[in-house]
mmJSON file of the N, C-alpha and C atoms, coordinates in Angstrom:
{"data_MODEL":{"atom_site":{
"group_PDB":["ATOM","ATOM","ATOM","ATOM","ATOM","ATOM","ATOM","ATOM","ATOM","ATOM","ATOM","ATOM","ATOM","ATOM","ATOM","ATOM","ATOM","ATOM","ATOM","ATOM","ATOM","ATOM","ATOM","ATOM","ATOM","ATOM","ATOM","ATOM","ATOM","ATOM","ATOM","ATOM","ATOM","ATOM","ATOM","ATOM","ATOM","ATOM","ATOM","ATOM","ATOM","ATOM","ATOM","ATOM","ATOM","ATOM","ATOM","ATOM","ATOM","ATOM","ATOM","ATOM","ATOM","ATOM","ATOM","ATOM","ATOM","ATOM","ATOM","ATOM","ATOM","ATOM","ATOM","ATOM","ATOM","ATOM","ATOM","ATOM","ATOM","ATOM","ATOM","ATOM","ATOM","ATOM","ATOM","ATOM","ATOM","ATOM","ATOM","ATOM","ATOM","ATOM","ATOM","ATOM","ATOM","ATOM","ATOM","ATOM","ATOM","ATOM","ATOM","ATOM","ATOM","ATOM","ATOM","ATOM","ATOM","ATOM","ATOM","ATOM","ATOM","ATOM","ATOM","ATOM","ATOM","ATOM","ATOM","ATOM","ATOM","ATOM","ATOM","ATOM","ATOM","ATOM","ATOM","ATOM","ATOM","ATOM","ATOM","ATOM","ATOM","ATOM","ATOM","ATOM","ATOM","ATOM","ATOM","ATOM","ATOM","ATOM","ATOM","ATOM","ATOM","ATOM","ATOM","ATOM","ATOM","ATOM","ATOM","ATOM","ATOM","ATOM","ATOM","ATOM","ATOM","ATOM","ATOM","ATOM","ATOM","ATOM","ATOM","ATOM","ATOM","ATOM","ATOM","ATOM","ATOM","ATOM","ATOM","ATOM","ATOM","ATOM","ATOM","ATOM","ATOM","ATOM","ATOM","ATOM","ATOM","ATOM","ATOM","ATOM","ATOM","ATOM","ATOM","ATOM","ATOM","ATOM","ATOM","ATOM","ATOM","ATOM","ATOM","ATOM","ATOM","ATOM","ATOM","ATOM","ATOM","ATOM","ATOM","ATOM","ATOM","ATOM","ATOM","ATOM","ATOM","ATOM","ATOM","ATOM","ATOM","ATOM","ATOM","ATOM"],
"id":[1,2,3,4,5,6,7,8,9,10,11,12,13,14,15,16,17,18,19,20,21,22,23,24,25,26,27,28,29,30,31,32,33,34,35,36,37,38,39,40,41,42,43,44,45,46,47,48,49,50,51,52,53,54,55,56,57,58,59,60,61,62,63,64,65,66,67,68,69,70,71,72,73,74,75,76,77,78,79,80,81,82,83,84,85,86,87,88,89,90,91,92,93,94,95,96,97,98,99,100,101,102,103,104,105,106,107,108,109,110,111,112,113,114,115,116,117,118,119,120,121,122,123,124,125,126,127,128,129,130,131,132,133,134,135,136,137,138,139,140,141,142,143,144,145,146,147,148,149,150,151,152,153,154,155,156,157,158,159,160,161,162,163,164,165,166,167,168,169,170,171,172,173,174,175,176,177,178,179,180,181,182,183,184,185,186,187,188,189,190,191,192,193,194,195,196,197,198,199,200,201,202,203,204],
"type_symbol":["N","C","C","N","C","C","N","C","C","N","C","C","N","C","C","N","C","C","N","C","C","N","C","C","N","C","C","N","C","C","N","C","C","N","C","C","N","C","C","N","C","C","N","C","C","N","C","C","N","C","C","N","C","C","N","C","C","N","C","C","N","C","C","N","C","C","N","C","C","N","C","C","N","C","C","N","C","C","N","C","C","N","C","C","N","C","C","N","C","C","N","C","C","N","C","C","N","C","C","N","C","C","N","C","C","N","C","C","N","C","C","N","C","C","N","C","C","N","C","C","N","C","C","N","C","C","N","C","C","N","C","C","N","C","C","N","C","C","N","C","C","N","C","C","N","C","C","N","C","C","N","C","C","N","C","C","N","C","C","N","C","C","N","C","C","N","C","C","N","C","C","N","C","C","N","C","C","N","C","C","N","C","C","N","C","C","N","C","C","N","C","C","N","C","C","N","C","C","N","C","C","N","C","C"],
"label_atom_id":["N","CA","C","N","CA","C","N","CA","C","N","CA","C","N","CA","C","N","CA","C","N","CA","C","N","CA","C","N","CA","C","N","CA","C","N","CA","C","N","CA","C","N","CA","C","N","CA","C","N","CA","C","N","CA","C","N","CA","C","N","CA","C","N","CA","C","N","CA","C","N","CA","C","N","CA","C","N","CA","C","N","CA","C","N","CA","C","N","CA","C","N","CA","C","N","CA","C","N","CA","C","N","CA","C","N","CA","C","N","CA","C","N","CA","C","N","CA","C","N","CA","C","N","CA","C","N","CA","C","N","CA","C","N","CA","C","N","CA","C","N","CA","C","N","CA","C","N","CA","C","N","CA","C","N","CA","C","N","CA","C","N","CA","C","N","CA","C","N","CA","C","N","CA","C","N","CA","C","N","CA","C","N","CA","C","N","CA","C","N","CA","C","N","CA","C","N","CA","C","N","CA","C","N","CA","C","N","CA","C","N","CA","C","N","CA","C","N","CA","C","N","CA","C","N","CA","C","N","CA","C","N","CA","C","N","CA","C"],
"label_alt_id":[null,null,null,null,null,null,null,null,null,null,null,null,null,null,null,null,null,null,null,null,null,null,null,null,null,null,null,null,null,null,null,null,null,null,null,null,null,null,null,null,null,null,null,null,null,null,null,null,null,null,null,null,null,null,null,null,null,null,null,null,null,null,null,null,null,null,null,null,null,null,null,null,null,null,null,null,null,null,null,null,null,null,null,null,null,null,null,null,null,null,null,null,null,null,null,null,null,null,null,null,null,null,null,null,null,null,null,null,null,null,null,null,null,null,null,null,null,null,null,null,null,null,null,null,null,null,null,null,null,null,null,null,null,null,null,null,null,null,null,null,null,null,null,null,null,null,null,null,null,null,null,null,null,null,null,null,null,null,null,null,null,null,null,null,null,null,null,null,null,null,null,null,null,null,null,null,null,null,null,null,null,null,null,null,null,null,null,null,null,null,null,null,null,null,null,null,null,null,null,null,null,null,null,null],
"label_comp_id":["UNK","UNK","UNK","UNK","UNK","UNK","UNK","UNK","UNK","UNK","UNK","UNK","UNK","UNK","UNK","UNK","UNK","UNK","UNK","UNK","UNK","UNK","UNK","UNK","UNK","UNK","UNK","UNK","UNK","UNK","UNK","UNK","UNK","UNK","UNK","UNK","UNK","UNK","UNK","UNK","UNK","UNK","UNK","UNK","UNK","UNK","UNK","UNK","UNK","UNK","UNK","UNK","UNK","UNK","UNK","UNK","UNK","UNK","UNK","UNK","UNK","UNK","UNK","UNK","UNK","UNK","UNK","UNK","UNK","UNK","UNK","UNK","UNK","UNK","UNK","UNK","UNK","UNK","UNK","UNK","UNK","UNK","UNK","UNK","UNK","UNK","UNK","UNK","UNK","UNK","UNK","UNK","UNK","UNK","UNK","UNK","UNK","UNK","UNK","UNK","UNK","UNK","UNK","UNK","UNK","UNK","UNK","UNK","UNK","UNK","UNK","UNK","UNK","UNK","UNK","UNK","UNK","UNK","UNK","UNK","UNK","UNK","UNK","UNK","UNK","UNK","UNK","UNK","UNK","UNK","UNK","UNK","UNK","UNK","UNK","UNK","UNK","UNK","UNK","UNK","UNK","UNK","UNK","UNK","UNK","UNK","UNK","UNK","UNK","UNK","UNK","UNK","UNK","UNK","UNK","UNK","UNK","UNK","UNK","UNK","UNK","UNK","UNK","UNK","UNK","UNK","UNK","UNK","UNK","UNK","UNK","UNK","UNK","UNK","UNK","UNK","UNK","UNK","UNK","UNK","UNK","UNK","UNK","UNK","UNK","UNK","UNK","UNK","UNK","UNK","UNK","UNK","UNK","UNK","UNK","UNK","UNK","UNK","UNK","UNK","UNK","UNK","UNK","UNK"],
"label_asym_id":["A","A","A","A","A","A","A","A","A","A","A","A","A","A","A","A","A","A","A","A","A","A","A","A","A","A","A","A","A","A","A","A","A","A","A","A","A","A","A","A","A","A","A","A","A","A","A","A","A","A","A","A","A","A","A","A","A","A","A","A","A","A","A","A","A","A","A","A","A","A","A","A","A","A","A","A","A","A","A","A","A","A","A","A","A","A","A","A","A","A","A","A","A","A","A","A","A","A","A","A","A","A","A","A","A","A","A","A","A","A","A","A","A","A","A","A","A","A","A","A","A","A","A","A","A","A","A","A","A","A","A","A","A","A","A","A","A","A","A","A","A","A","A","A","A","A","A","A","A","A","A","A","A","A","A","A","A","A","A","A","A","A","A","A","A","A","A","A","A","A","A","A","A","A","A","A","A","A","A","A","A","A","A","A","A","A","A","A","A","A","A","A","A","A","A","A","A","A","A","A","A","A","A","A"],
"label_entity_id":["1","1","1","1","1","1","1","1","1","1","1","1","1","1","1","1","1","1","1","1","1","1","1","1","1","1","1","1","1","1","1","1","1","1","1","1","1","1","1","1","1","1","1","1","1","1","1","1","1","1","1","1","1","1","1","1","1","1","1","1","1","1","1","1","1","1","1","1","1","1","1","1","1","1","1","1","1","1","1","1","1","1","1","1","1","1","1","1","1","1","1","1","1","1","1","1","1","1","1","1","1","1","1","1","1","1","1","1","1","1","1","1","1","1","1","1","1","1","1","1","1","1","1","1","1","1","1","1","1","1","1","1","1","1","1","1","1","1","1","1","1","1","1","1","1","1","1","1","1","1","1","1","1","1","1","1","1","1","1","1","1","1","1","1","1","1","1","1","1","1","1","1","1","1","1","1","1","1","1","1","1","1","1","1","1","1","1","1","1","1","1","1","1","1","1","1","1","1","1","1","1","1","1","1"],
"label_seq_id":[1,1,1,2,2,2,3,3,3,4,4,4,5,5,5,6,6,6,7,7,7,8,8,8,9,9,9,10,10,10,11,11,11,12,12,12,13,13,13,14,14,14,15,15,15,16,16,16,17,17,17,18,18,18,19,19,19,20,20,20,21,21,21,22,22,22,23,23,23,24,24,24,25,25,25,26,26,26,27,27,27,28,28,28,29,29,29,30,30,30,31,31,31,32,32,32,33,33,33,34,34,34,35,35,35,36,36,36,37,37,37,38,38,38,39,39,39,40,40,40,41,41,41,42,42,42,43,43,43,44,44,44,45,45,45,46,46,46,47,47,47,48,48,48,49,49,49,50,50,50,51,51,51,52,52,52,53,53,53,54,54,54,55,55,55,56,56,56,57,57,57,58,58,58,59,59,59,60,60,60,61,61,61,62,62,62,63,63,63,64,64,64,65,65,65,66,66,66,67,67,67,68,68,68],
"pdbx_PDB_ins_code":[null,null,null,null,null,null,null,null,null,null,null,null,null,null,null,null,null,null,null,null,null,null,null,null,null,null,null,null,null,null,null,null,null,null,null,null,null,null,null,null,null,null,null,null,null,null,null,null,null,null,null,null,null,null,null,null,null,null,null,null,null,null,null,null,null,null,null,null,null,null,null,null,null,null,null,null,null,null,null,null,null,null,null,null,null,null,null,null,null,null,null,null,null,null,null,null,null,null,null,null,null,null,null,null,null,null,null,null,null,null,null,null,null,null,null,null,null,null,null,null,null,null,null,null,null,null,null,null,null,null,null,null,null,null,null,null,null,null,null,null,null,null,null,null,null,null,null,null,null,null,null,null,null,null,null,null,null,null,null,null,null,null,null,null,null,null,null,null,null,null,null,null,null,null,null,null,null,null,null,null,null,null,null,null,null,null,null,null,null,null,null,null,null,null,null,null,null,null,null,null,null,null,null,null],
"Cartn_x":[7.588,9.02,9.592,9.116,9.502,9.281,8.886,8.811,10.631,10.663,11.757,13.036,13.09,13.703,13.704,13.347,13.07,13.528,13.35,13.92,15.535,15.853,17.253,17.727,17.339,17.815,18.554,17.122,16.727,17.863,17.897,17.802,19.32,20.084,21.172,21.866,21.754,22.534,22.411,21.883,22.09,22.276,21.519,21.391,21.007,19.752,19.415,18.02,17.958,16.864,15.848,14.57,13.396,12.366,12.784,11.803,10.596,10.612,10.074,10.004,11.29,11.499,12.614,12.742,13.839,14.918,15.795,16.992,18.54,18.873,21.056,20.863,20.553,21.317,20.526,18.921,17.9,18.611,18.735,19.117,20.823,22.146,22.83,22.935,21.957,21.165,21.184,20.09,19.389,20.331,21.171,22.586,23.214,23.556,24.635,23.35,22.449,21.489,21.452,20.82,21.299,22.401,23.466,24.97,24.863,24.304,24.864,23.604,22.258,21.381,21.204,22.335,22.299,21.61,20.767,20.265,20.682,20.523,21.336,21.398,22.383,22.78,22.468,20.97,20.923,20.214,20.375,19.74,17.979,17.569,16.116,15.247,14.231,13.539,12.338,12.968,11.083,11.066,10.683,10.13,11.283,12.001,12.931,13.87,14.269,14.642,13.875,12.983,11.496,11.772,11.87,11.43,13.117,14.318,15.516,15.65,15.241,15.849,14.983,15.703,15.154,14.308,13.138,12.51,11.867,12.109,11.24,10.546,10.233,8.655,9.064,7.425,7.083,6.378,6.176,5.0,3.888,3.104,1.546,1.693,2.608,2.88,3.703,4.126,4.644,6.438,6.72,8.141,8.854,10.499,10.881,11.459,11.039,11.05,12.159,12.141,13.793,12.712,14.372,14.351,14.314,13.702,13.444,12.654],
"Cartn_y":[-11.656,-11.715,-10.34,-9.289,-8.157,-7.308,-7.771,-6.83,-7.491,-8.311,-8.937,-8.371,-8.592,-7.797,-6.464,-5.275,-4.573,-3.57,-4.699,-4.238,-4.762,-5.863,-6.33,-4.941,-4.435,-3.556,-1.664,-1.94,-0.466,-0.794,-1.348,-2.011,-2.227,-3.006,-4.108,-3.663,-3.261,-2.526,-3.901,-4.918,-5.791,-5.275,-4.511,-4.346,-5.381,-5.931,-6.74,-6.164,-7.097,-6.657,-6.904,-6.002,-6.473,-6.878,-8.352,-9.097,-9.758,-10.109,-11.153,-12.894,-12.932,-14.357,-14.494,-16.103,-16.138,-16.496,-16.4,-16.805,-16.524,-17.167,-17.103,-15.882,-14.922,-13.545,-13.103,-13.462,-12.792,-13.996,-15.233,-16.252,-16.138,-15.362,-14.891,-14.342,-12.754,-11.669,-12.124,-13.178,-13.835,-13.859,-14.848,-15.37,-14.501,-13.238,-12.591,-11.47,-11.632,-11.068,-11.994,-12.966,-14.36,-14.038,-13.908,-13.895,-12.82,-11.42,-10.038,-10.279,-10.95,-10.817,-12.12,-13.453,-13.942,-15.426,-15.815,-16.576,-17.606,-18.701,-19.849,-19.859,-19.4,-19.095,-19.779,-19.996,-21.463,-20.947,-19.779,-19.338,-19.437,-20.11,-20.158,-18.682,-18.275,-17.107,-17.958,-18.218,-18.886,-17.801,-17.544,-16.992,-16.615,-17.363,-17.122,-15.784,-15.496,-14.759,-13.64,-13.728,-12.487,-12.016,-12.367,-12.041,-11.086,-11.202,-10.855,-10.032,-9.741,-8.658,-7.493,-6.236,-4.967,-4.996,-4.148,-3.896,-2.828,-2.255,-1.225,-0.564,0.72,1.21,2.152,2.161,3.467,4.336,5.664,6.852,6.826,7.639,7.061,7.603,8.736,8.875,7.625,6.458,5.582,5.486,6.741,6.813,5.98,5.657,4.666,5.544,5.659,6.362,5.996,4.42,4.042,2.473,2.061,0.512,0.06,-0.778,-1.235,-2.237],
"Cartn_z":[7.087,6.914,6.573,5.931,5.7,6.761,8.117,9.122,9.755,9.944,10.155,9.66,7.915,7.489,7.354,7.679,7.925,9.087,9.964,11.733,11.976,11.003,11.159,10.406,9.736,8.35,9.82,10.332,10.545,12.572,12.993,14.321,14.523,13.273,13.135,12.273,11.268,10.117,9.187,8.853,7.901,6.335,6.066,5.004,3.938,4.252,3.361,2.267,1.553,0.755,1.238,1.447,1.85,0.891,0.568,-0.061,0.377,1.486,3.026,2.245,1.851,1.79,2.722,3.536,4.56,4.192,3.122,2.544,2.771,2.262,3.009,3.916,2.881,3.963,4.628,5.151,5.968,7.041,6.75,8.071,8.645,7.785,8.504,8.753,8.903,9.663,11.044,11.324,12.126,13.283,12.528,13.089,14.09,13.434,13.996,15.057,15.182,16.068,17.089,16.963,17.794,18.908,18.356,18.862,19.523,19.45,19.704,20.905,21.17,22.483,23.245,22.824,23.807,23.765,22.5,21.938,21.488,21.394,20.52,19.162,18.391,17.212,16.457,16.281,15.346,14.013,13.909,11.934,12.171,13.087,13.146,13.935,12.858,13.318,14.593,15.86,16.9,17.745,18.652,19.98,20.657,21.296,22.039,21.298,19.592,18.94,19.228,18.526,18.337,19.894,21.007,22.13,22.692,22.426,22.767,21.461,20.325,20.059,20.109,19.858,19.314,18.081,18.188,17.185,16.89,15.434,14.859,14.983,15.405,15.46,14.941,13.986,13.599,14.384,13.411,14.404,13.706,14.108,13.022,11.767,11.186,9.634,8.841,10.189,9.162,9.068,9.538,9.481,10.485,9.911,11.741,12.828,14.092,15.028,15.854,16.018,17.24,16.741,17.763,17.748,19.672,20.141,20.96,21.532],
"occupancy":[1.0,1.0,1.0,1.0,1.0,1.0,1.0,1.0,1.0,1.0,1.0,1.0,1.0,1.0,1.0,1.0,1.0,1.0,1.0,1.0,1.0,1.0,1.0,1.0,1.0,1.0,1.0,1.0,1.0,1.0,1.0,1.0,1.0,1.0,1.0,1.0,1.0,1.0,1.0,1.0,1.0,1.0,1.0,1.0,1.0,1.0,1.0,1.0,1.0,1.0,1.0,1.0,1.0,1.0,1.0,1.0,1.0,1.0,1.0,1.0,1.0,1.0,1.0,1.0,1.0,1.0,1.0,1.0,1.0,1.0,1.0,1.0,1.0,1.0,1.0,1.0,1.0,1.0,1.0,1.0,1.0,1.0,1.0,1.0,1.0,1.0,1.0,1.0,1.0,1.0,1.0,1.0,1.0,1.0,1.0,1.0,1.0,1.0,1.0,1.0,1.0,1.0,1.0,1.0,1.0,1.0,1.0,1.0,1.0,1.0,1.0,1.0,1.0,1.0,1.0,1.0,1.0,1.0,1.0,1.0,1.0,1.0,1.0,1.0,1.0,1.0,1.0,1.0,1.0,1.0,1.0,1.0,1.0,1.0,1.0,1.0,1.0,1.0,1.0,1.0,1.0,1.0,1.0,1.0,1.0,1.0,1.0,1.0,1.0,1.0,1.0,1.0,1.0,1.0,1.0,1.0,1.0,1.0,1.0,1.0,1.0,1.0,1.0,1.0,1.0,1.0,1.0,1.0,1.0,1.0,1.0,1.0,1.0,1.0,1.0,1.0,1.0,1.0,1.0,1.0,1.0,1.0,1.0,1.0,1.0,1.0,1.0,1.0,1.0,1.0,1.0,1.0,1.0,1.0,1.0,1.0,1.0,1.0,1.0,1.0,1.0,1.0,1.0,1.0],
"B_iso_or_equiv":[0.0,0.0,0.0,0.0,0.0,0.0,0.0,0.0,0.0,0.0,0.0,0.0,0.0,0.0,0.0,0.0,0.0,0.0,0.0,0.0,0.0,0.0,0.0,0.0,0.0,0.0,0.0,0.0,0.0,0.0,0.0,0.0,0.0,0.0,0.0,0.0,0.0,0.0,0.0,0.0,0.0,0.0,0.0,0.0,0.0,0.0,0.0,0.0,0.0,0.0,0.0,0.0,0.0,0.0,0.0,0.0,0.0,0.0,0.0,0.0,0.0,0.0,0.0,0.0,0.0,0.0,0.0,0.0,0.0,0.0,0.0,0.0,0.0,0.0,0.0,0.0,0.0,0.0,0.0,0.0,0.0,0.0,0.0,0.0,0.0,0.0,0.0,0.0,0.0,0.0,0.0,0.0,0.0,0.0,0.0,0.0,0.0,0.0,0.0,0.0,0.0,0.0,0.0,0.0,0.0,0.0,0.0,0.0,0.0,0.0,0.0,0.0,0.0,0.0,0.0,0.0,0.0,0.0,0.0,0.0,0.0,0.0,0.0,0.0,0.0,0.0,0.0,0.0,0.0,0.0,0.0,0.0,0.0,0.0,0.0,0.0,0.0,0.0,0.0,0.0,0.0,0.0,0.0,0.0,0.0,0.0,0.0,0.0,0.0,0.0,0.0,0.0,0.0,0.0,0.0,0.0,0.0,0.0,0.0,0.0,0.0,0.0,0.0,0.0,0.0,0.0,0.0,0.0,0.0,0.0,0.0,0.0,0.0,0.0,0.0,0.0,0.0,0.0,0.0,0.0,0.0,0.0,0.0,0.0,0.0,0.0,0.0,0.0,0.0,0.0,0.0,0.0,0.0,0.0,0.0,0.0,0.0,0.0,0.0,0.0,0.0,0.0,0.0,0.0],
"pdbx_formal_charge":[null,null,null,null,null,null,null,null,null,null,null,null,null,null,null,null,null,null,null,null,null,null,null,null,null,null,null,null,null,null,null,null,null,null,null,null,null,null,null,null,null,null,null,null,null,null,null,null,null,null,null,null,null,null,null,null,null,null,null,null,null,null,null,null,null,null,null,null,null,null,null,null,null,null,null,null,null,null,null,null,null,null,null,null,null,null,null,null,null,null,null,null,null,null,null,null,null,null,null,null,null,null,null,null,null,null,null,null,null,null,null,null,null,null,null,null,null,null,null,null,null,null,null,null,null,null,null,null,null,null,null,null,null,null,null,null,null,null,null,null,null,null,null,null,null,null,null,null,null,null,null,null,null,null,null,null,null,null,null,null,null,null,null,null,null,null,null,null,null,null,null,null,null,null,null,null,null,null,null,null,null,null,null,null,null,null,null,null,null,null,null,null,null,null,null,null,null,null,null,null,null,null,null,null],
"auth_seq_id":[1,1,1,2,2,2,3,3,3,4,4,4,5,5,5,6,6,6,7,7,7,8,8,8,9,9,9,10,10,10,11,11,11,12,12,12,13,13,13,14,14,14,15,15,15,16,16,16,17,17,17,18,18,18,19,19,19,20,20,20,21,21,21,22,22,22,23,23,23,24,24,24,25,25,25,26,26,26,27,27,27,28,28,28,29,29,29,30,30,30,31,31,31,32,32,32,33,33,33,34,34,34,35,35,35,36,36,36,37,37,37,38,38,38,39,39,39,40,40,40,41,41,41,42,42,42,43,43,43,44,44,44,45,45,45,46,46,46,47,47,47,48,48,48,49,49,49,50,50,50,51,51,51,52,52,52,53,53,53,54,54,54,55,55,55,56,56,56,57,57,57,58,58,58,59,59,59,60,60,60,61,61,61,62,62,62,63,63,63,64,64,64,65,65,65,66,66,66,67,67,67,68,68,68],
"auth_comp_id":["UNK","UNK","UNK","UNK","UNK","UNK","UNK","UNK","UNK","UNK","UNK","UNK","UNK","UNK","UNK","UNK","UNK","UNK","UNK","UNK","UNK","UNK","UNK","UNK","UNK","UNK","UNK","UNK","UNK","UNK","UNK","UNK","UNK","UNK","UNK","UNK","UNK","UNK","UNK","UNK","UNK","UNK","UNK","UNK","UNK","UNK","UNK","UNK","UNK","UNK","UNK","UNK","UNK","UNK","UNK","UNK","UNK","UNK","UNK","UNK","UNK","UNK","UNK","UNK","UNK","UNK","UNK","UNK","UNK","UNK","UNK","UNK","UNK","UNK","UNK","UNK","UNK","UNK","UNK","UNK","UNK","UNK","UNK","UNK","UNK","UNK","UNK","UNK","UNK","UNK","UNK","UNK","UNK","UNK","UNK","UNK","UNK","UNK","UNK","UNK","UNK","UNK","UNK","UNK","UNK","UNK","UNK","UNK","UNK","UNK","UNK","UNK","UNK","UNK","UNK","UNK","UNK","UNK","UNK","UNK","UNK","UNK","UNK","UNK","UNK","UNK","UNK","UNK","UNK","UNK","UNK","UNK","UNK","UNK","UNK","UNK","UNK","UNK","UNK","UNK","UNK","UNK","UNK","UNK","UNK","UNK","UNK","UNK","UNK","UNK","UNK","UNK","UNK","UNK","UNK","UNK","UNK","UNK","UNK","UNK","UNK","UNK","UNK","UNK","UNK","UNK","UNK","UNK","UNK","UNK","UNK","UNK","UNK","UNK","UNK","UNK","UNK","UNK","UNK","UNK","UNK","UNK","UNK","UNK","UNK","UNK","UNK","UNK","UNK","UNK","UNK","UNK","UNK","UNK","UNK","UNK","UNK","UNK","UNK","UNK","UNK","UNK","UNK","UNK"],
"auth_asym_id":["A","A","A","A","A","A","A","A","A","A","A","A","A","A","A","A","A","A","A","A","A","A","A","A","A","A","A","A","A","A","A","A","A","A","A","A","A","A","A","A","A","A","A","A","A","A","A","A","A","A","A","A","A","A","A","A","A","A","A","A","A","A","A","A","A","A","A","A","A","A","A","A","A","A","A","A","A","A","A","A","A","A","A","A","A","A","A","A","A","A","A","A","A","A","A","A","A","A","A","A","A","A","A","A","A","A","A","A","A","A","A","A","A","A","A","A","A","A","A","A","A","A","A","A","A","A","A","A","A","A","A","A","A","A","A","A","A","A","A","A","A","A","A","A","A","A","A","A","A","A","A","A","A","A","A","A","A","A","A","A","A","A","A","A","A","A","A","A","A","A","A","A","A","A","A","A","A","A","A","A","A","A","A","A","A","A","A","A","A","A","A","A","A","A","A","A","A","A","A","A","A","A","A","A"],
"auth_atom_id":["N","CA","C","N","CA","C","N","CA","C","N","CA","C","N","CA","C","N","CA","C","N","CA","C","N","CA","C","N","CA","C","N","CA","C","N","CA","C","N","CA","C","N","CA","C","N","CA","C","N","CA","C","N","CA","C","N","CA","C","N","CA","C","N","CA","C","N","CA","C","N","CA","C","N","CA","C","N","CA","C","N","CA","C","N","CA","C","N","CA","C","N","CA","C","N","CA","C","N","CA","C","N","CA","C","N","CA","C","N","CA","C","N","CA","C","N","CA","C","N","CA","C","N","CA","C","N","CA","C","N","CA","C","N","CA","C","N","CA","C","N","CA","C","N","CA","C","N","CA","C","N","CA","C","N","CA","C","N","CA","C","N","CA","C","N","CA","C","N","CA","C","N","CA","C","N","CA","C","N","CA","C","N","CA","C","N","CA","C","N","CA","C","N","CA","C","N","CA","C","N","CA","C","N","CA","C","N","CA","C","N","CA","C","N","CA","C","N","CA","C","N","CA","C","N","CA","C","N","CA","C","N","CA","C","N","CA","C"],
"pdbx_PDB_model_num":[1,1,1,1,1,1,1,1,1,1,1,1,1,1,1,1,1,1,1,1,1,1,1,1,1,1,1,1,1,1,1,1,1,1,1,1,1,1,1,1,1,1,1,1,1,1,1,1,1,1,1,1,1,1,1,1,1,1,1,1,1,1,1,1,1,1,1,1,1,1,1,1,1,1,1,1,1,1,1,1,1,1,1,1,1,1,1,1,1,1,1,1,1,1,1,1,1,1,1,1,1,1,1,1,1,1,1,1,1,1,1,1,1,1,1,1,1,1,1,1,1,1,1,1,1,1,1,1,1,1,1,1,1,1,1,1,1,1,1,1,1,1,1,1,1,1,1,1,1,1,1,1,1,1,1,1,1,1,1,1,1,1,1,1,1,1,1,1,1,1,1,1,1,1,1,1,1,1,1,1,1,1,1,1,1,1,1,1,1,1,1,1,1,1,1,1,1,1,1,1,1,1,1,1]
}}}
């Protein structure tokens, strides 16, 4: 869950806390990611999500490099 949060953070601008619990504001994160690639806005982190958005990468020191 903290990769999640993490990539909404770095990716999305959420600005949430990275705790890696899925709560109110990691699931209206979700939400408004949902909405912005096309997904059915339903607050749920499955596959179809994971698979339409952008995500995180680091470089091998660890730092975040881009989102894609």
């Amino acid at each position: 869950m903290s990769a999640l949060q993490f990539t909404l953070n770095k990716c999305y601008g959420a600005g949430l806390a990275v705790d890696g619990e899925y709560g109110p504001a990691t699931r209206s994160a979700v939400i408004t990611v949902q909405n912005r690639v096309g997904v059915a806005a339903d607050g749920e982190y499955g596959p179809n999500t994971r698979d339409a958005m952008k995500w995180s990468h680091r470089t091998s020191s660890g730092a975040h490099s881009h989102c894609a």
